[in-house]
TINUDREN-618842 format. One record per atom (N, C-alpha, C): residue number from 1; atom name; x, y, z negated. Coordinates in Angstrom, 2 decimals. Each point is the difference from the previous one (the first is absolute). Layout:
N
NUM;CA;X;Y;Z
...
This chain:
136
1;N;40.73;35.31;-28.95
1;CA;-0.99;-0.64;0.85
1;C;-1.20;0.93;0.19
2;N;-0.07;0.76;-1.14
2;CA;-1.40;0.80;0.29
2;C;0.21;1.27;1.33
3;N;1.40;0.77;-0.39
3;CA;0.17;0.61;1.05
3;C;-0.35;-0.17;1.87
4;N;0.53;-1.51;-0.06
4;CA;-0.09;-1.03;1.04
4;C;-1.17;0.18;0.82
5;N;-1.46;0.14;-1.14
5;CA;-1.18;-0.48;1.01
5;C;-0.91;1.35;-0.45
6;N;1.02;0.96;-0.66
6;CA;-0.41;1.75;0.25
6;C;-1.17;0.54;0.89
7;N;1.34;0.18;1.57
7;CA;-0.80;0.19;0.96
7;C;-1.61;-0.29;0.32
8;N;-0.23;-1.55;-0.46
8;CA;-1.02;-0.58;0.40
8;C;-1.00;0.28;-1.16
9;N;-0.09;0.79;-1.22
9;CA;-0.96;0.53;-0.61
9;C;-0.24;1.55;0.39
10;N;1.30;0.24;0.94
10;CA;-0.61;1.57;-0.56
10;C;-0.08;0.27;2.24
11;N;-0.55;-0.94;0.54
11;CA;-0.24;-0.57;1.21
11;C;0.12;1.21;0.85
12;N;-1.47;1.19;-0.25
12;CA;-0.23;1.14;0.83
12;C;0.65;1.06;-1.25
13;N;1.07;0.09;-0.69
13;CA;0.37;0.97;-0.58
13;C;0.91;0.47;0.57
14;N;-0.04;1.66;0.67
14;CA;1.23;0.58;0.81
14;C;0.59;0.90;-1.50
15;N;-0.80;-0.05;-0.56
15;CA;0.21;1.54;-1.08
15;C;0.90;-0.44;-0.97
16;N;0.81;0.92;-0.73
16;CA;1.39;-0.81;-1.41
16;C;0.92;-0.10;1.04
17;N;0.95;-0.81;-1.16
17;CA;1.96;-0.45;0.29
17;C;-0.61;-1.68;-0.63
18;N;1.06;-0.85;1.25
18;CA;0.38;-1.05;0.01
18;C;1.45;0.07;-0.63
19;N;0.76;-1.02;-0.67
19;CA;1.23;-0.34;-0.11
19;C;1.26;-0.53;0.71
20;N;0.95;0.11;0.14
20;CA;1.16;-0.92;0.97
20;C;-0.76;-1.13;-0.13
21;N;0.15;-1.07;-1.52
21;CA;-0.60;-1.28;-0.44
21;C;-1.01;-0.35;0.64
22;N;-0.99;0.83;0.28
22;CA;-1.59;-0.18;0.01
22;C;-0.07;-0.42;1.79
23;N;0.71;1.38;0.61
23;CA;0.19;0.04;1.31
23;C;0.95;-1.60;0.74
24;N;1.07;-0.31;-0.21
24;CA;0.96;-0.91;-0.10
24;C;-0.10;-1.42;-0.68
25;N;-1.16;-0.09;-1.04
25;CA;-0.48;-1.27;-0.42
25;C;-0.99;-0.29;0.64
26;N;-1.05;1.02;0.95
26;CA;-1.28;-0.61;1.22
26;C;0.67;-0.23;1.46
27;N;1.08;0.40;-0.22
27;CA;0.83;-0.02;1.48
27;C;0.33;-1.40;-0.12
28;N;0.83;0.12;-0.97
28;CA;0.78;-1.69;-0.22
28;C;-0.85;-0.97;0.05
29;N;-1.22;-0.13;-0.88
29;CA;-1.41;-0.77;0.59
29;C;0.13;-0.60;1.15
30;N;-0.27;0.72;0.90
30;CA;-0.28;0.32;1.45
30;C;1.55;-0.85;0.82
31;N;0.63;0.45;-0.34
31;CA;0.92;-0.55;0.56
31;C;0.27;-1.53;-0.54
32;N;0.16;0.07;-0.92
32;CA;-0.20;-1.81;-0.67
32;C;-1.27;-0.53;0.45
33;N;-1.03;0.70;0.13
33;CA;-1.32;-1.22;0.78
33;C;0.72;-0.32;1.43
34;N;0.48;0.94;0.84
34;CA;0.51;-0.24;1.07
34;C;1.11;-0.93;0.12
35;N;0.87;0.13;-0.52
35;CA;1.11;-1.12;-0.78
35;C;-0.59;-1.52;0.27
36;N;-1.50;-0.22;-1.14
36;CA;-0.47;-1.04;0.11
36;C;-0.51;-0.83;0.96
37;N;-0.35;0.99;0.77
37;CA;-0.81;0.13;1.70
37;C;0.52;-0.74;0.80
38;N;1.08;0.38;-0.14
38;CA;1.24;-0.17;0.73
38;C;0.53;-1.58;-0.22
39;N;0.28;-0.31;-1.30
39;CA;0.73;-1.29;-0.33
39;C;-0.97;-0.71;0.54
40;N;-1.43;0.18;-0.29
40;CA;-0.91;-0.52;-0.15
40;C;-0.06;-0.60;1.72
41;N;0.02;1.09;0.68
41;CA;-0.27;-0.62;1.16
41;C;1.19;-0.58;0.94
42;N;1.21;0.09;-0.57
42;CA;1.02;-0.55;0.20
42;C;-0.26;-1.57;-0.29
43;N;-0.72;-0.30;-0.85
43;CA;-0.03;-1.75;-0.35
43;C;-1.05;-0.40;0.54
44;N;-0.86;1.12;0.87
44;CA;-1.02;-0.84;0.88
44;C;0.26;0.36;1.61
45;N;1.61;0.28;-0.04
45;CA;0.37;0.21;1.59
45;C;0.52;1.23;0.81
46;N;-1.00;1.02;-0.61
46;CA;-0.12;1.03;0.35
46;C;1.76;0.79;-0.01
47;N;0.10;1.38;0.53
47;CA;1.17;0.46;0.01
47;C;-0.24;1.52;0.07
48;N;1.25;0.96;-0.20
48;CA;-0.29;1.42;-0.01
48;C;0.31;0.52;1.38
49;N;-0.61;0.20;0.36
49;CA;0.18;1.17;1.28
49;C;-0.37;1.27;0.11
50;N;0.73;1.30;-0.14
50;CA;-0.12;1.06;-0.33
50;C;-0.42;0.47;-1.41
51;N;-0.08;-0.78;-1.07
51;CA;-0.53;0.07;-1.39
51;C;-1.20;-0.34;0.08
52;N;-0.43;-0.97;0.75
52;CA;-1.38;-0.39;-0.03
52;C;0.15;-1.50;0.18
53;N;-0.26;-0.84;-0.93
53;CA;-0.58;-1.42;-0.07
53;C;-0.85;-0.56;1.31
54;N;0.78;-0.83;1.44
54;CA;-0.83;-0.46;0.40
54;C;0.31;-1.75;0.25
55;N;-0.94;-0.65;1.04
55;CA;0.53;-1.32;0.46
55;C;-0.22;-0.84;-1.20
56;N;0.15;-1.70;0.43
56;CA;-0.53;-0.41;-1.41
56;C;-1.26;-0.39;-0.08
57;N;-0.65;-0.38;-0.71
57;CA;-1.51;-0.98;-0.24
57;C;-0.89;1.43;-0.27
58;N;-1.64;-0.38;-0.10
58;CA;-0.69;0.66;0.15
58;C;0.53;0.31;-1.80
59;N;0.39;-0.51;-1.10
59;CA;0.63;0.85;-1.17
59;C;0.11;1.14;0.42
60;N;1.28;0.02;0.58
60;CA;1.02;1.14;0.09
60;C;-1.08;1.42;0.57
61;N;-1.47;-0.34;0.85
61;CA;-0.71;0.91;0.37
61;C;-0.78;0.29;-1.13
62;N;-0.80;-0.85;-0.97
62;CA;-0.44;0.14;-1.28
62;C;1.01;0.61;-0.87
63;N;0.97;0.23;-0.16
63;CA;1.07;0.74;-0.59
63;C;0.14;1.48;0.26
64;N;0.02;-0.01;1.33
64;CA;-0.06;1.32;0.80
64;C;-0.92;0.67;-0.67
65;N;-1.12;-0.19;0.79
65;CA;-1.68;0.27;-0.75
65;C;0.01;0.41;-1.20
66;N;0.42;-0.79;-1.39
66;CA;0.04;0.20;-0.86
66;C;0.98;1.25;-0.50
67;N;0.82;-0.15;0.12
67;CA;1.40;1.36;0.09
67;C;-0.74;1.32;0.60
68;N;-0.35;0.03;1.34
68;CA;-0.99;1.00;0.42
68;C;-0.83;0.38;-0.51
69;N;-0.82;-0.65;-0.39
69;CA;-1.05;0.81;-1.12
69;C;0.28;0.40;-1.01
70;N;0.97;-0.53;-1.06
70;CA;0.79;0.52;-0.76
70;C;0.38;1.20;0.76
71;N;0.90;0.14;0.67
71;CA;0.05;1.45;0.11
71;C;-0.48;0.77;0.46
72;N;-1.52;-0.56;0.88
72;CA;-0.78;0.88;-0.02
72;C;-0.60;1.02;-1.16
73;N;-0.37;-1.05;-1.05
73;CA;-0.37;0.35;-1.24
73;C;0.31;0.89;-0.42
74;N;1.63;-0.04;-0.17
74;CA;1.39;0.84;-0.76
74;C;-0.07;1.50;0.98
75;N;-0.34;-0.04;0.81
75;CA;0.25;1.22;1.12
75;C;-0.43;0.97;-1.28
76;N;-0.98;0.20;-0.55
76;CA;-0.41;1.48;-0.07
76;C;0.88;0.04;-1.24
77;N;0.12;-0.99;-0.85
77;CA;0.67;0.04;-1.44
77;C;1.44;0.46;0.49
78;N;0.86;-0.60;0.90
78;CA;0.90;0.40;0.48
78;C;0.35;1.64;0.29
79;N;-0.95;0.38;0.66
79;CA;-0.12;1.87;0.19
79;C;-0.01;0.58;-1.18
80;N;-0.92;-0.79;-1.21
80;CA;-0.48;0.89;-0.45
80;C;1.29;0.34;-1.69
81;N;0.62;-1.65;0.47
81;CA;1.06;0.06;-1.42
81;C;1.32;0.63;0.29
82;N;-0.16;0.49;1.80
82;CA;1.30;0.56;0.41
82;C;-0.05;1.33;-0.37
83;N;-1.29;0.78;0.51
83;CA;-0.57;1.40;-0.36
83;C;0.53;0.65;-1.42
84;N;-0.61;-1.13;-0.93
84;CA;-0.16;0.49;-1.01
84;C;1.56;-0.17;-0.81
85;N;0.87;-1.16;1.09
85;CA;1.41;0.37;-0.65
85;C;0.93;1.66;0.48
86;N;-0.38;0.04;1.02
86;CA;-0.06;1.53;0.42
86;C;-0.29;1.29;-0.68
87;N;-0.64;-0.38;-0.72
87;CA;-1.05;0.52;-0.89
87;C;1.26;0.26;-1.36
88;N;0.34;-0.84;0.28
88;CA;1.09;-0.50;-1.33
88;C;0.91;0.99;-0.07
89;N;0.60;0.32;1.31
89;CA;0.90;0.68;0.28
89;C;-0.03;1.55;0.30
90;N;-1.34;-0.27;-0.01
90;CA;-0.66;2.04;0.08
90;C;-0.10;0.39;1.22
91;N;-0.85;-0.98;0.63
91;CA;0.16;-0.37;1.78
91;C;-1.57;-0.14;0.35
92;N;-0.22;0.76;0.77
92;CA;-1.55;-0.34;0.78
92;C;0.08;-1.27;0.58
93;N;-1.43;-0.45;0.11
93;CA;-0.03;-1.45;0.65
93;C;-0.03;-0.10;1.23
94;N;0.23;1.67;0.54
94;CA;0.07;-0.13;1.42
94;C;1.56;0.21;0.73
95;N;0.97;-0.14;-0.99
95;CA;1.34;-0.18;0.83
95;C;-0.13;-1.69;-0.41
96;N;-1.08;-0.76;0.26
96;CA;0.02;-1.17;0.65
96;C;0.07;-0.30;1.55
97;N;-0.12;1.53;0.55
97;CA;-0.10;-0.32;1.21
97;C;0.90;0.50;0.34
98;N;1.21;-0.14;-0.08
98;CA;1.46;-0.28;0.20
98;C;0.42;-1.01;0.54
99;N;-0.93;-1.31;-0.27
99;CA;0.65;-1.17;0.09
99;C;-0.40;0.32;1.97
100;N;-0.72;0.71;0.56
100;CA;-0.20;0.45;1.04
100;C;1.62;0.24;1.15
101;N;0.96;0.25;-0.76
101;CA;1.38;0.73;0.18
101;C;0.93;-1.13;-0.03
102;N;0.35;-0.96;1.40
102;CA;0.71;-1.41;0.03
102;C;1.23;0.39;-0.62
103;N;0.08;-0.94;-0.93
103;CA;1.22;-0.39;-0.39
103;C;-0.12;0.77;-1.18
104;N;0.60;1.58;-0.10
104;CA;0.31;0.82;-1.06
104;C;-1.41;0.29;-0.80
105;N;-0.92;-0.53;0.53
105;CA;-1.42;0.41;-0.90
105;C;-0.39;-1.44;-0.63
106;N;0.50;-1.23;-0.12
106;CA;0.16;-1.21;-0.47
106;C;0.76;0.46;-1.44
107;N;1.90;0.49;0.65
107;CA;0.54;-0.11;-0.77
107;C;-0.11;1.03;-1.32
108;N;-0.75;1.24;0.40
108;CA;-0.60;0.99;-0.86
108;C;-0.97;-0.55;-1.33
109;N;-0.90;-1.07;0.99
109;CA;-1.08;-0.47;-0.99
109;C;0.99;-1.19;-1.00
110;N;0.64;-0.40;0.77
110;CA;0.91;-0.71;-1.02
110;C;0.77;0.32;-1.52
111;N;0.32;0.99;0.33
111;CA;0.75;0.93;-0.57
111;C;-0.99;0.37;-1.36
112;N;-1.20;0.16;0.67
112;CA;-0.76;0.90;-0.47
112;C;-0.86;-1.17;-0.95
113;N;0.21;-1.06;0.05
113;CA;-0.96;-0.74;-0.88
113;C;1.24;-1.01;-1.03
114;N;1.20;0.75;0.44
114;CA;1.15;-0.50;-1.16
114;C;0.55;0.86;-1.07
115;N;-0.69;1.71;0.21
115;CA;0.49;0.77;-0.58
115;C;-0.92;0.51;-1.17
116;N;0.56;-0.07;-1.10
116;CA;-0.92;0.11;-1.23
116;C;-0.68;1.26;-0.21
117;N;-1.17;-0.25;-0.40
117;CA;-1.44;0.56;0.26
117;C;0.62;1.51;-1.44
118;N;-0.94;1.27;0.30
118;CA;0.32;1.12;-0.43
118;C;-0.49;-0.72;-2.05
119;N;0.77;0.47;-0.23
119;CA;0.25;-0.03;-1.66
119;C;-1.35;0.81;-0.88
120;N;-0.95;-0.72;-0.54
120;CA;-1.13;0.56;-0.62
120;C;-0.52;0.31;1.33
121;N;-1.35;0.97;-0.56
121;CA;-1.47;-0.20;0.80
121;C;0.55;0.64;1.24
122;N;-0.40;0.44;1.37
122;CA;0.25;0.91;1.17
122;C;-1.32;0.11;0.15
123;N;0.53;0.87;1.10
123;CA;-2.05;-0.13;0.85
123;C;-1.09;-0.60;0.13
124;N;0.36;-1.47;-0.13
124;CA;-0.40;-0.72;0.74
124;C;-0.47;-1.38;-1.52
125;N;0.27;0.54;-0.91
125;CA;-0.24;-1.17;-1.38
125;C;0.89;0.18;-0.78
126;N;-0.18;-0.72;-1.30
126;CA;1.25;-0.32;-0.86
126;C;0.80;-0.75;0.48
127;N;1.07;-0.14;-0.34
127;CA;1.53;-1.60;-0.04
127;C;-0.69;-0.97;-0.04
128;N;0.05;-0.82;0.89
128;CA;-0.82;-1.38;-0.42
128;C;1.13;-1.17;-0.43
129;N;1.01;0.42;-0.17
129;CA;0.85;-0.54;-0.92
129;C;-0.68;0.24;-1.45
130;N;0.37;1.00;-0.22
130;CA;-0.72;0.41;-1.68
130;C;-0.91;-0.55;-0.38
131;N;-1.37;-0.18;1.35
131;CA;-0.67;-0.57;-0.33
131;C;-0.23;-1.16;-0.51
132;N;0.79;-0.77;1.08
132;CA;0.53;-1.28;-0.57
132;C;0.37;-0.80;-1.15
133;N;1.15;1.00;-0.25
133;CA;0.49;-0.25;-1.35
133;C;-1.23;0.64;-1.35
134;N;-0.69;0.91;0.37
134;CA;-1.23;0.44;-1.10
134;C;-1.15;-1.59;0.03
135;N;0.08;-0.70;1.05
135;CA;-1.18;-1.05;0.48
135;C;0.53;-1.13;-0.85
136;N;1.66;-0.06;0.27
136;CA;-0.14;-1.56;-0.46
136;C;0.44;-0.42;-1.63
């Protein structure tokens, strides 16, 4: 759980290595609030059209709203826990802008935030695995 809400302490931190866990437990977050969003506004009418919640009682727009700012919020934590999984891998935070490259620059970053981070310290920090396991 602590991994989970990571991102959101270390907010404006581009610098260090993030973990698969760390990276993949704020994602999953994110996607389970949306999950909820979703059911949520399913029982007050609403429906998905294009992956977006609309139609339905003024809820389903208070839902919206709410989800939106949430990820407004998440935007920078989002960059910044992707970077630093990059980071992981012995990767500048600027082949983030890959995701620039349709299709194959998605599936790159994909790739790239499933593939386990360089073993002990790199450039860029220590293992924040190690760390981990030294923390808990």
């Amino acid at each position: 759980m602590n991994l989970i809400f990571a991102p959101y302490r270390r907010y404006f931190d581009f610098w260090g290595r993030s973990s698969r866990s760390e990276y993949w437990g704020f994602m999953a977050l994110i996607l389970m609030l949306w999950a909820v969003t979703v059911v949520l506004g399913y029982s007050f009418g609403g429906r998905l059209k294009d992956g977006v919640l609309v139609g339905g009682s003024a809820m389903v727009d208070v839902l919206n709203m709410a989800y939106t700012l949430f990820v407004l919020g998440s935007l920078i934590p989002i960059f910044t826990v992707t970077i630093r999984r990059l980071h992981d891998a012995g990767h500048s935070g600027f082949w983030l802008l890959i995701y620039l490259v349709p299709l194959i620059g998605a599936l790159f970053m994909l790739y790239m935030m499933f593939k386990t981070g360089d073993i002990g310290a790199n450039a860029y920090g220590p293992d924040p695995r190690l760390d981990y396991v030294i923390s808990s």
